[in-house]
C-alpha positions in Angstrom: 156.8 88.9 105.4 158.6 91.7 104.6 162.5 91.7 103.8 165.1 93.5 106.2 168.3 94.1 104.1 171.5 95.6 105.7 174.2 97.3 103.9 176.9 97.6 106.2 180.3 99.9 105.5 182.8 102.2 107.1 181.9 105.9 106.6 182.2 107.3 103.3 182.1 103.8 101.2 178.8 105.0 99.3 176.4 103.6 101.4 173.5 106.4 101.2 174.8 107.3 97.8 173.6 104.2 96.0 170.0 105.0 96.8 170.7 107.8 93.9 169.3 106.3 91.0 166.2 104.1 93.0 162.6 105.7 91.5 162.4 109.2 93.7 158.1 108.0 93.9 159.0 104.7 94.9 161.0 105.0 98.3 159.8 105.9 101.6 163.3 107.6 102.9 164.0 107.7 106.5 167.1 109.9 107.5 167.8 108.9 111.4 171.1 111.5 111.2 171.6 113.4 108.3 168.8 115.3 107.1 170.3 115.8 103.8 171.4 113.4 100.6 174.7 113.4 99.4 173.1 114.2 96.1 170.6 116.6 94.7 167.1 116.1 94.6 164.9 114.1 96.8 162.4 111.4 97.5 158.5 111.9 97.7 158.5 110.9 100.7 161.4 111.8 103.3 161.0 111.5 107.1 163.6 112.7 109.9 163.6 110.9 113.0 165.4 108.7 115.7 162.0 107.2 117.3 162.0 104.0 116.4 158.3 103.9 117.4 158.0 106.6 114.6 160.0 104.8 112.1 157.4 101.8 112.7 154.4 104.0 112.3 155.9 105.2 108.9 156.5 101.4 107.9 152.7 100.5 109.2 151.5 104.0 106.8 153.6 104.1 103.9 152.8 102.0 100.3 156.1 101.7 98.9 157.7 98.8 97.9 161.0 100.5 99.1 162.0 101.9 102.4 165.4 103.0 103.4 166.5 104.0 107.1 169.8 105.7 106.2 171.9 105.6 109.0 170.9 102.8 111.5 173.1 102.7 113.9 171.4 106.4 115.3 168.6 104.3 116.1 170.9 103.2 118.9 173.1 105.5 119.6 170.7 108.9 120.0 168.5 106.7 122.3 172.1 106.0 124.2 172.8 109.7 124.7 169.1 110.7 125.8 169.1 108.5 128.5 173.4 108.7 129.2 172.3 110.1 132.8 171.0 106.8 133.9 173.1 104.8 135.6 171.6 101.5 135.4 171.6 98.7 132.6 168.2 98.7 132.0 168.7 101.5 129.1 171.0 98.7 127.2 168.1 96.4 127.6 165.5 99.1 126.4 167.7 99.6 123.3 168.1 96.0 121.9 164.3 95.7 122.6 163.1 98.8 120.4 165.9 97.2 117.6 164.5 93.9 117.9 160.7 95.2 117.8 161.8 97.4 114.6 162.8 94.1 112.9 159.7 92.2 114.4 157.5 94.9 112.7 159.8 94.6 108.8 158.7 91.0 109.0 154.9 91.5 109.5 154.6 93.8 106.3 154.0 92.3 103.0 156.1 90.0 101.2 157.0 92.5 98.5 158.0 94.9 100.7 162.2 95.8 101.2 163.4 97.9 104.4 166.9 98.6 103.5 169.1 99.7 106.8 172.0 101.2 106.6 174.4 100.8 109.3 178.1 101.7 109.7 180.3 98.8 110.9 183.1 98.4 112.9 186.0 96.1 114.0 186.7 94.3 116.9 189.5 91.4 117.5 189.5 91.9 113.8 185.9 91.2 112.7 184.0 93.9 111.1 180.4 93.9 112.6 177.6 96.1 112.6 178.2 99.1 115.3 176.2 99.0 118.5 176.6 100.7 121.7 178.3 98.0 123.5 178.9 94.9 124.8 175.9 94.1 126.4 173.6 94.8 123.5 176.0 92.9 121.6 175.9 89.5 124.0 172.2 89.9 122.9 171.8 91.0 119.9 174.0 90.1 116.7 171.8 92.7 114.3 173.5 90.6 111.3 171.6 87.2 112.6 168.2 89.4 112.4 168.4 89.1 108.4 168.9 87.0 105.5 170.8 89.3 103.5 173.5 91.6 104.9 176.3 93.4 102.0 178.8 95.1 102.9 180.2 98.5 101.0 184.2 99.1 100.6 186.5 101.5 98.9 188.5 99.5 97.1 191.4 101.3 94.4 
């Protein structure tokens, strides 16, 4: 079974920076937003895309040990905009499926295999959570219940 891990954090508290120093041959890097690293250099392997049926072809193709999906909360919110012209609910419905079948497909790899997402958070009624887009996919999904291990970055002086 292989282990989802989300790091959570505002913007700017480090959270694509601290893949700097993880083996540059051992991660499979998936940039959902921002093609480039907040650092030089690069990893082997480096995809761009917003497709979570992509992202789950390059989990089903890749042999690392490591993958990291910098910027999770894309996943969501691209798919939001592509399809903001619709005016029914079904699109929230379509989203927190394709989430939930991106977690489904973590835990069928192998046991010593780590999918690191990173995912900006945000507060509400004064509880930071893990940014969606909206309520309904919320009511359904709680993204942080979907894993054993959830850290959160800060900025702290």
């Amino acid at each position: 079974m292989g282990i989802p891990v989300f790091i959570t954090g505002r913007s700017g508290t480090g959270k694509t920076f601290s893949t700097k120093y993880l083996g540059r041959d051992k991660v499979c890097f998936i940039s959902v937003q921002k093609p480039r690293l907040p650092y030089r250099g690069d990893f082997e392997e480096h995809y761009r895309t917003d497709r979570v049926s992509r992202i789950i072809d390059i989990l089903n193709d890749t042999d690392k040990k490591i993958v990291i999906i910098d910027d999770g909360q894309y996943l969501m919110a691209n798919e939001y905009l592509r399809r903001a012209d619709e005016k029914t609910y079904d699109k929230f419905t379509d989203i927190g499926v394709s989430f939930r079948n991106l977690v489904d497909e973590i835990d069928k790899l192998a046991d010593d295999v780590v999918v690191y997402l990173m995912w900006h958070t945000d507060t509400k009624d004064g509880l930071t959570q893990m940014k969606t887009v909206g309520r309904m996919v919320d009511q359904y999904i709680t993204p942080e219940g979907l894993s054993d291990i959830v850290l959160e970055t800060a900025v702290v002086d």
